[in-house]
C-alpha positions in Angstrom: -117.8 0.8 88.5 -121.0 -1.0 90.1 -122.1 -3.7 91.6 -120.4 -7.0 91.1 -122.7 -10.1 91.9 -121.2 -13.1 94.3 -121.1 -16.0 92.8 -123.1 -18.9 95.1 -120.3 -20.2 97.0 -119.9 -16.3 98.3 -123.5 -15.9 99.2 -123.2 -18.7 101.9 -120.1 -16.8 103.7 -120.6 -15.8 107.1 -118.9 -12.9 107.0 -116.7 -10.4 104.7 -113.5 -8.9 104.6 -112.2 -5.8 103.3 -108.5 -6.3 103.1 -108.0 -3.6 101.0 -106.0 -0.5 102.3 -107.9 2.8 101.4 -111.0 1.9 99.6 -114.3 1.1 101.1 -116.5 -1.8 99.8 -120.4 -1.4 99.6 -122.1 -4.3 100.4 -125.9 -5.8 99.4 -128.0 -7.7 101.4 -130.9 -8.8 101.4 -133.4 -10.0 104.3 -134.3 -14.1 103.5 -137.6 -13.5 105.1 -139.2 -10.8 102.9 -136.3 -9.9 100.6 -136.1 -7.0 102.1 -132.6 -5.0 100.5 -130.2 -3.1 102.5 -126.8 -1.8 101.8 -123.9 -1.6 104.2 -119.9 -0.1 104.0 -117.0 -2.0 105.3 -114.2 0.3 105.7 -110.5 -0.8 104.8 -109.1 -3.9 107.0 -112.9 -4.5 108.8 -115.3 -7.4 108.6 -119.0 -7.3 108.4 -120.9 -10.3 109.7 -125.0 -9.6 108.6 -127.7 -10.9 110.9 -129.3 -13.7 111.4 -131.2 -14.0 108.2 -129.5 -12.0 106.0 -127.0 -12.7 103.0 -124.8 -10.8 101.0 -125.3 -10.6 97.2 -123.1 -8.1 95.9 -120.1 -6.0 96.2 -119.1 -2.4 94.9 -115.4 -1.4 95.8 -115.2 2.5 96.2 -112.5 5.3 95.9 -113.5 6.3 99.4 -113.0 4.9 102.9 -116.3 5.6 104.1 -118.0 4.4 100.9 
């Protein structure tokens, strides 16, 4: 499927939730700082908060749990 794209309101959030029940969601990020890009899974029913610094970007929802 790829990578969807947050709208602006989404890149200020805090923190994400997967609340969905057996697929994985890649995140993007990227570092403020330097722009530095790094990709992280939330499993089904977590929450990532990034660092200090970082913001989320875009989203990819997998087949898998573990992304």
């Amino acid at each position: 499927m790829g990578y969807q794209n947050l709208g602006p309101r989404a890149e200020q959030a805090m923190s994400i939730h997967n609340a969905r029940n057996s697929d994985g969601a890649r995140i993007l990020r990227h570092r403020l700082s330097d722009g530095l890009v790094g990709e992280t899974c939330v499993g089904p029913h977590k929450t990532h908060r990034p660092a200090a610094g970082w913001q989320i970007y875009a989203i990819d929802i997998t087949n898998s749990p573990t992304c």
